[in-house]
C-alpha positions in Angstrom: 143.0 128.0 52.4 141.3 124.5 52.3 140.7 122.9 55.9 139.6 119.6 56.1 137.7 119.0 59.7 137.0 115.5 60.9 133.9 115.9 62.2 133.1 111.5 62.0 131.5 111.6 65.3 129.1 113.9 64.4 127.3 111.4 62.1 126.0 110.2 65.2 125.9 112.3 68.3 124.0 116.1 68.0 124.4 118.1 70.9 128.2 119.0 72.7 131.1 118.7 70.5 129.2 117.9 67.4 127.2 121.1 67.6 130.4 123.1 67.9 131.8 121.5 64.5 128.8 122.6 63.1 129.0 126.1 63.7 132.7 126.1 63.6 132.3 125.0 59.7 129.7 128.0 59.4 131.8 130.6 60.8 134.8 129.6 58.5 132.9 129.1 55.5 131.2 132.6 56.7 134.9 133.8 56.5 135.4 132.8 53.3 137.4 129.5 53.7 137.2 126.3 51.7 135.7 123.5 54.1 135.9 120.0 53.7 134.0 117.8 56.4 134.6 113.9 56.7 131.1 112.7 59.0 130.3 109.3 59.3 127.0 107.9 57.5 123.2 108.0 59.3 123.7 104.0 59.5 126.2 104.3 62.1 123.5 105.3 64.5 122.3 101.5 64.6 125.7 100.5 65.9 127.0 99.6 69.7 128.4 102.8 70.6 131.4 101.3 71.9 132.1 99.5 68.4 131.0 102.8 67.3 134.0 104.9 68.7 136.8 101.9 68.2 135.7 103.0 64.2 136.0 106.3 65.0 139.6 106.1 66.0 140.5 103.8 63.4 139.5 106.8 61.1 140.5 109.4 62.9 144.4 107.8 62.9 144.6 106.4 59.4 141.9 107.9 56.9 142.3 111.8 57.9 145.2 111.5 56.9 145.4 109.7 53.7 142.2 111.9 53.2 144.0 115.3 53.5 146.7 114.3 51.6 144.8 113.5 48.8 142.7 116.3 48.7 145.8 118.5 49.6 144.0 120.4 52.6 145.9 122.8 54.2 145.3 122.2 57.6 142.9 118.9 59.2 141.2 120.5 62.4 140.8 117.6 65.2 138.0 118.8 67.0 137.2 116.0 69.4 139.9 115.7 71.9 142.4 113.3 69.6 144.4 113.7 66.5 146.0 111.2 64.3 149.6 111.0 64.7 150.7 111.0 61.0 149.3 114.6 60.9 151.3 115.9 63.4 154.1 114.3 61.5 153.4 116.2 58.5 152.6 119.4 60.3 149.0 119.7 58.9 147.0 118.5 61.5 145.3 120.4 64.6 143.7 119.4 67.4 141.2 121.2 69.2 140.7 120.6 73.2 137.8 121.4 74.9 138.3 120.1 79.1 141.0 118.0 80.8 138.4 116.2 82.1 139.2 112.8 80.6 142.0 113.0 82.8 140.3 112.6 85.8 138.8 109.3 84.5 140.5 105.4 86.0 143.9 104.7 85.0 143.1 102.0 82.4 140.6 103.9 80.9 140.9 103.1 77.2 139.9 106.8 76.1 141.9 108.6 78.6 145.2 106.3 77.3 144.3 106.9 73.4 144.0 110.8 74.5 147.5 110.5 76.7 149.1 108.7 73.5 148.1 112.3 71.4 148.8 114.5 73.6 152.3 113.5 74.5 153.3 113.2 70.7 151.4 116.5 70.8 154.1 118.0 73.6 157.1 116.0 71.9 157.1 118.4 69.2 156.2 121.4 70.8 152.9 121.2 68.1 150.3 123.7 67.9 146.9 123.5 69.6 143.7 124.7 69.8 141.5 124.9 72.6 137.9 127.0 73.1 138.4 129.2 76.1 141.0 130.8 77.9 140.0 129.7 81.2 140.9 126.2 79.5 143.9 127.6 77.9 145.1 128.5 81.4 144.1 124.9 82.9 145.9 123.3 80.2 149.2 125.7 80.7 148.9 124.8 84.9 148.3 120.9 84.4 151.6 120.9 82.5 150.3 118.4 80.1 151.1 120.8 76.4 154.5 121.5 77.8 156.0 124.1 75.0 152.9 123.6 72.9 151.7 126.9 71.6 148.0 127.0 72.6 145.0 129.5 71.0 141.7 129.9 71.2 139.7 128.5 68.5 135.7 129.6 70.4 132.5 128.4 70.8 130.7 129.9 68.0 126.8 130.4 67.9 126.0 131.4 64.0 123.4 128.5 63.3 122.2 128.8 66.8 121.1 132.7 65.9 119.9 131.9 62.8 117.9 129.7 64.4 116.0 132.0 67.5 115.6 135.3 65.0 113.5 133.0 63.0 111.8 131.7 66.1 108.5 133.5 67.0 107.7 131.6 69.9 106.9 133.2 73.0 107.5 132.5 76.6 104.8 131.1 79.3 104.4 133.0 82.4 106.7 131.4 85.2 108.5 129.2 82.5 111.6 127.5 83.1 114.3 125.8 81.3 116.6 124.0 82.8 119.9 122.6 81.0 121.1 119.8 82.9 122.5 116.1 82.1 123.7 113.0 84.1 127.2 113.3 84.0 128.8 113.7 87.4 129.4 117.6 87.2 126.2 118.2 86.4 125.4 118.0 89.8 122.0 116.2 89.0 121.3 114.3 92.4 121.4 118.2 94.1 119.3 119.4 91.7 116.5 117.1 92.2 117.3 116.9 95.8 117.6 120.7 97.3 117.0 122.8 93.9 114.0 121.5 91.8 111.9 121.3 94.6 112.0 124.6 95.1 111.3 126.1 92.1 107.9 123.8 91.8 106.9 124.5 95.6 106.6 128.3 94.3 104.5 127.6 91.3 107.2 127.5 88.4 106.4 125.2 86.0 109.9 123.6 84.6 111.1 121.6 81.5 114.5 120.0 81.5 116.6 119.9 78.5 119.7 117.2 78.1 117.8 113.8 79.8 116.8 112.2 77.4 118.3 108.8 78.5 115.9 106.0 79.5 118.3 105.7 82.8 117.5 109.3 83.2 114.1 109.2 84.5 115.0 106.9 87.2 117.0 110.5 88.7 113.5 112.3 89.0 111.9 109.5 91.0 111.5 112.1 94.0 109.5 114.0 91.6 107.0 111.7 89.7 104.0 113.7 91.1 104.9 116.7 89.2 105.4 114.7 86.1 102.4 113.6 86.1 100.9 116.9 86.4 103.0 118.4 83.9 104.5 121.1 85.9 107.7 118.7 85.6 108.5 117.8 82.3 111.6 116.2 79.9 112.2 118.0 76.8 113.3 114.5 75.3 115.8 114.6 72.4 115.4 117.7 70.5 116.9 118.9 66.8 118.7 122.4 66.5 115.5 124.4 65.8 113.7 122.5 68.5 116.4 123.3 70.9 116.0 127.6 69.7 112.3 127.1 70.4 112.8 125.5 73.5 114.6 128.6 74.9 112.3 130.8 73.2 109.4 129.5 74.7 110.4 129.7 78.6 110.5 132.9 80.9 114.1 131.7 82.4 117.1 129.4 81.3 118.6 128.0 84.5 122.1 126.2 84.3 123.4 124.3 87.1 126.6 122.5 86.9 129.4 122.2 89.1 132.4 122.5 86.3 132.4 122.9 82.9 134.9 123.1 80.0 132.6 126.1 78.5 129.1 127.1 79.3 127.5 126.8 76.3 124.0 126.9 77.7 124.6 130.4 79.0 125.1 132.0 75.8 122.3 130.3 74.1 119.8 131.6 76.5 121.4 135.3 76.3 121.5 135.0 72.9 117.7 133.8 73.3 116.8 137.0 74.9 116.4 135.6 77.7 117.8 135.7 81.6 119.8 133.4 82.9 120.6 132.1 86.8 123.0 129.6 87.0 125.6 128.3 89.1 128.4 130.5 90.3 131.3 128.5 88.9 134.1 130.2 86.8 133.5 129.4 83.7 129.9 130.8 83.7 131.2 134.1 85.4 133.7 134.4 82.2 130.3 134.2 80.2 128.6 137.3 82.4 126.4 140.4 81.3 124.1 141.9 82.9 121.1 139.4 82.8 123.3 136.9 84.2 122.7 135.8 87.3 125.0 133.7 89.7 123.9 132.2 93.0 126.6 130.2 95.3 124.2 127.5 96.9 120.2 126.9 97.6 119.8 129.9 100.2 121.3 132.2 96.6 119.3 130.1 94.7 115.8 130.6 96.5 116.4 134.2 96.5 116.6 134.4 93.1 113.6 133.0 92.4 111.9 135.5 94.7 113.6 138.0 92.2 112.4 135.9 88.7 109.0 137.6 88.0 110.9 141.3 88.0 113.4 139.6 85.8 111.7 138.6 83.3 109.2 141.9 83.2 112.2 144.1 82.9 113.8 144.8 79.4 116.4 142.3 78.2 119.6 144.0 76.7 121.2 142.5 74.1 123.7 140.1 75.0 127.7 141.1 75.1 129.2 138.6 77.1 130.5 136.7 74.5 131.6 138.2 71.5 132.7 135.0 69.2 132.2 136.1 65.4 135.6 138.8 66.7 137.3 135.4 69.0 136.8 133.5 66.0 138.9 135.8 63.1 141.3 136.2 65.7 141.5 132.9 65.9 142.2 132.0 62.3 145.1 134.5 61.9 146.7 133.6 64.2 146.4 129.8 64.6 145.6 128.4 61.0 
């Protein structure tokens, strides 16, 4: 089978969605497929990002298409939240789905409209879809929005990320942690520097932050500047794939706060980086649970936790089974390609 994936965006962007498409074209070419990938050039990172993503769409609706049909792919995979029309038209095309939450965004919200526009054509003709969980596949089934669509799980897959930490020797600093954050609004970021962060620092844990790498970000940690500048505070910055796997390999804890999330990708990567995990005690993490997994419901949970850290991370780490994707993902293919 020869699948085409349009994975345009990820010319530009690296973490999120992009880094899914990436391991998604590993795992299928690990599986013996044929994979062609349409990305858009280096260049396009110079452009206005909003210019950026109006080209986007104008390739997503009217080159896949002409591209697949000249290549004669099998089936286009639509990883990004959107598919073009035509393709679901000519039956090749599928999208993949990964939250509902750019439904939440303003009525005339250009995105959320251009999404709508798919989706509906998407329900018109009962087409299939993909999505990467199946506590999404059950959102989407409850909002009502697929209608008759037949929905599977296409997963989060971590191949490159492995790769990446078994060739990773570094080793973690005593009272190390990582937190994986951002500055979208469920990320929960004014908490976190207001009731949360605080209290890890009081008790001596030194902290780097992964996913602020925005010059608008800094302006969040203003509480905090005086343990930025003694570098028990720091940013991680903008990191590549391998920096990323040494960034987890390097830290005692991984600590993921967030108040929703269409996955919880952070949570496998750290259990998949040997180490433990607390995070926030939202359902998606729970659905990502072993036993080095730990939830907390609030600061109190939160502070206890830390009490706990230093037995943590001087007991043996098992192997991680919360997430087995390389068996989600052949399941996957038979039944949804």
């Amino acid at each position: 089978m020869h699948i085409l994936i349009n994975d345009f965006i990820g010319g530009v962007l690296d973490r999120g969605i992009p880094l899914y498409v990436r391991n998604l074209i590993y795992g299928l070419e690990e599986e013996g497929f044929r994979v062609t990938v349409v990305r858009a050039p280096a260049f396009f990172r110079k452009l206005p990002r909003n210019l950026f993503y109006f080209i986007s769409v104008s390739v997503e609706q009217f080159i896949l298409p002409v591209i697949g049909f000249v290549l004669r792919a099998d089936v286009t995979i639509y990883p990004y939240n959107a598919i073009a029309v035509l393709d679901i038209l000519s039956g090749r095309g599928r999208i993949v789905v990964h939250d509902l939450e750019i439904l939440n965004r303003a009525l005339f919200s250009p995105s959320k409209l251009y999404c709508l526009a798919c989706y509906k054509t998407l329900r018109r003709f009962a087409h299939p879809v993909f999505t990467i969980a199946d506590l999404i596949r059950e959102k989407m089934r409850a909002a009502g929005v697929f209608g008759n669509c037949p929905i599977t799980v296409l997963p989060n897959t971590f191949y490159l990320f492995e790769n990446l930490v078994r060739t990773e020797a570094a080793t973690p600093g005593e009272k190390t942690v990582l937190l994986c954050t951002g500055s979208t609004e469920n990320k929960d970021l004014a908490s976190v520097t207001a009731d949360y962060l605080p209290l890890a620092l009081e008790r001596g844990f030194f902290v780097s932050i992964l996913g602020l790498h925005k010059k608008t970000d800094l302006a969040a940690l203003d509480p905090l500047r005086p343990f930025l500048a003694s570098g028990q505070l720091r940013l991680c910055g903008q990191l590549s794939d391998r920096e990323v796997a040494k960034a987890y390999k390097s830290h005692d804890i991984v600590w993921v706060h967030s108040r929703r999330e269409g996955f919880g990708r952070c949570v496998v990567e750290g259990r998949l980086a040997g180490r433990p995990v607390i995070c926030s005690a939202i359902l998606e993490f729970a659905t990502l649970k072993d036993d080095a997994v730990y939830l907390y419901q609030g600061v109190s949970d939160f502070s206890e936790l830390l009490t706990g850290l230093p037995q943590m991370t001087a007991a043996k780490i098992p192997p991680y089974t919360g997430y087995p994707y390389q068996e989600l993902l052949r399941n996957a293919v038979r039944s949804g390609l």
